[in-house]
C-alpha positions in Angstrom: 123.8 136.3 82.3 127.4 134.4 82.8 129.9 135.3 80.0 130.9 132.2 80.2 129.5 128.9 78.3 128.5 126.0 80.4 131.3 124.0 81.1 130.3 121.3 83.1 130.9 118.6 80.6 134.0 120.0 80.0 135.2 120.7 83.5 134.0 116.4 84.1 136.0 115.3 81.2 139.0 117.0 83.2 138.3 115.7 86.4 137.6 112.5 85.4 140.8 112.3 83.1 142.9 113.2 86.0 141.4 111.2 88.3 141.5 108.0 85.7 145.6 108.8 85.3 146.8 109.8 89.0 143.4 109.0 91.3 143.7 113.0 91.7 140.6 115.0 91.9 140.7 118.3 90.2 138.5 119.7 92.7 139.6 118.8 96.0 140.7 121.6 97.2 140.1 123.7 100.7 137.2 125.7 100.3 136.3 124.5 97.0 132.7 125.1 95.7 129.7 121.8 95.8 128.9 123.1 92.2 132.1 121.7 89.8 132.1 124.3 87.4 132.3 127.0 90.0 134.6 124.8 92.0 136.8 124.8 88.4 136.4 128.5 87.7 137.0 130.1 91.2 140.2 127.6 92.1 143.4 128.8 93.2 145.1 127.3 90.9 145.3 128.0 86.8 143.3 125.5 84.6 143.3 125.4 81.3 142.8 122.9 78.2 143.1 122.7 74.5 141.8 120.7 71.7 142.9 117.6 69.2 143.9 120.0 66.6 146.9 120.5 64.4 147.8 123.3 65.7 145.4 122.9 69.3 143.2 126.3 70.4 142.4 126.7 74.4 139.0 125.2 74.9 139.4 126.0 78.6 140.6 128.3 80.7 139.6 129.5 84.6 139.9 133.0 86.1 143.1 132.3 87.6 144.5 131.2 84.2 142.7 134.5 82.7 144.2 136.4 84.8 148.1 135.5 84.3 147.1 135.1 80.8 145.4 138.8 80.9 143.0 137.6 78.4 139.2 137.6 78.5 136.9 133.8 77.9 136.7 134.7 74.4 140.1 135.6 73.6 141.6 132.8 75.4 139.6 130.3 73.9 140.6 131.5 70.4 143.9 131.2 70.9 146.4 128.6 70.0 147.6 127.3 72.8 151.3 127.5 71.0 150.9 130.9 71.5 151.1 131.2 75.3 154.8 130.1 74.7 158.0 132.1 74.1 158.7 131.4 70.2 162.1 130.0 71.7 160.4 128.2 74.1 158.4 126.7 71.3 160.3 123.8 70.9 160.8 122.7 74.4 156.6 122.7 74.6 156.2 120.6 71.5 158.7 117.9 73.6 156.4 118.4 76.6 153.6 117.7 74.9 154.6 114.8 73.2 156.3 113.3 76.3 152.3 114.1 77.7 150.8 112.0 75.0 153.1 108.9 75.9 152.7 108.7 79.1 149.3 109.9 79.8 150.5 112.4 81.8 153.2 114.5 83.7 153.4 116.0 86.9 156.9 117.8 86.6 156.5 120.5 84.0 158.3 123.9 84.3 158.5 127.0 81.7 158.3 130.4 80.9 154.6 131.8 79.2 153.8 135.1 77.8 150.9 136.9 78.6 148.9 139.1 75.8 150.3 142.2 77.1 154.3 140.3 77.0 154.4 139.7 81.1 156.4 136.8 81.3 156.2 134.5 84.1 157.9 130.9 84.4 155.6 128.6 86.1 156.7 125.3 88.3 155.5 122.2 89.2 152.5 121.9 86.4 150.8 118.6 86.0 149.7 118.3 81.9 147.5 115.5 81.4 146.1 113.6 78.3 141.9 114.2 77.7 140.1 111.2 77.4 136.6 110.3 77.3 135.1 107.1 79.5 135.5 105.2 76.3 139.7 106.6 75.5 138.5 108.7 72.7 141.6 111.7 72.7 140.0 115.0 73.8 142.8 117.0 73.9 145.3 117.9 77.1 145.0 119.7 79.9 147.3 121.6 82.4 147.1 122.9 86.1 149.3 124.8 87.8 149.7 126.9 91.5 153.1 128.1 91.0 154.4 130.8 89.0 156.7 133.6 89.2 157.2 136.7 87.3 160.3 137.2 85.2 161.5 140.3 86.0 165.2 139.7 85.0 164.6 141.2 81.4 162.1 142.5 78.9 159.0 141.6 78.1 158.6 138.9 75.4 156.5 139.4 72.3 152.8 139.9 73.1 150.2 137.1 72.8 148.6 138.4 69.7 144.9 138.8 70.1 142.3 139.6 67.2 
């Protein structure tokens, strides 16, 4: 049994948004799997999404993006996305993410994130892009990135809390 839900309708409504804002495809990468959920999951790059809400919760995230996180599916996915910020970093998301919703997407994005156990790492180069269904009903946002490097230069920041 996978410990993961199927995500296949998810994983499409990523691909397809992408590929609908940059004529990108999520999944073309070398050695990428036929099956798009794998193909998602097992990429060397992190993935991850949220939802429309207020305050937005990680619908998505793969095992790369687990892994820097150092969170498991059903922690991640319960967490507001907010949360894999520094608090001062806060801000400058909230201006990322609204620049996102303007433009449909970005390709540019750099920051510092905060894994549960307070490993910081400042990833580069992220493309955040705008969830939208075939008919432009908002599904949320999503973000891949393939660069990141810890912060090592100082202490670790507060702890993603996790119930």
């Amino acid at each position: 049994m996978s410990p993961l839900p199927p995500m296949r309708d998810h994983v499409e409504l990523m691909r397809a948004s992408l590929l609908r804002l940059t004529g990108r495809d999520l999944l073309d990468y070398p050695g990428a799997s036929p099956d798009p959920e794998a193909a998602a999951f097992d990429a060397p790059f992190a993935l991850l999404s949220h939802d429309t809400a207020a305050d937005p919760i990680f619908t998505y995230g793969n095992g790369t993006a687990l892994r820097l996180f150092e969170l498991d599916w059903a922690q991640f996915t319960a967490l507001p996305s907010r949360l894999s910020a520094q608090p001062l970093a806060r801000d400058e998301r909230k201006r990322l993410l609204d620049r996102v919703a303007r433009y449909g997407y970005i390709d540019d994005y750099s920051g510092v994130r905060v894994s549960a156990t307070g490993r910081r790492f400042t990833i580069t180069d992220a493309t955040v892009w705008n969830l939208t269904d075939a008919d432009g009903t908002p599904a949320g946002q999503a973000a891949m990135f393939a660069h990141w490097t810890p912060v090592d230069s100082s202490p670790p920041g507060a702890p993603v809390p996790v119930s």
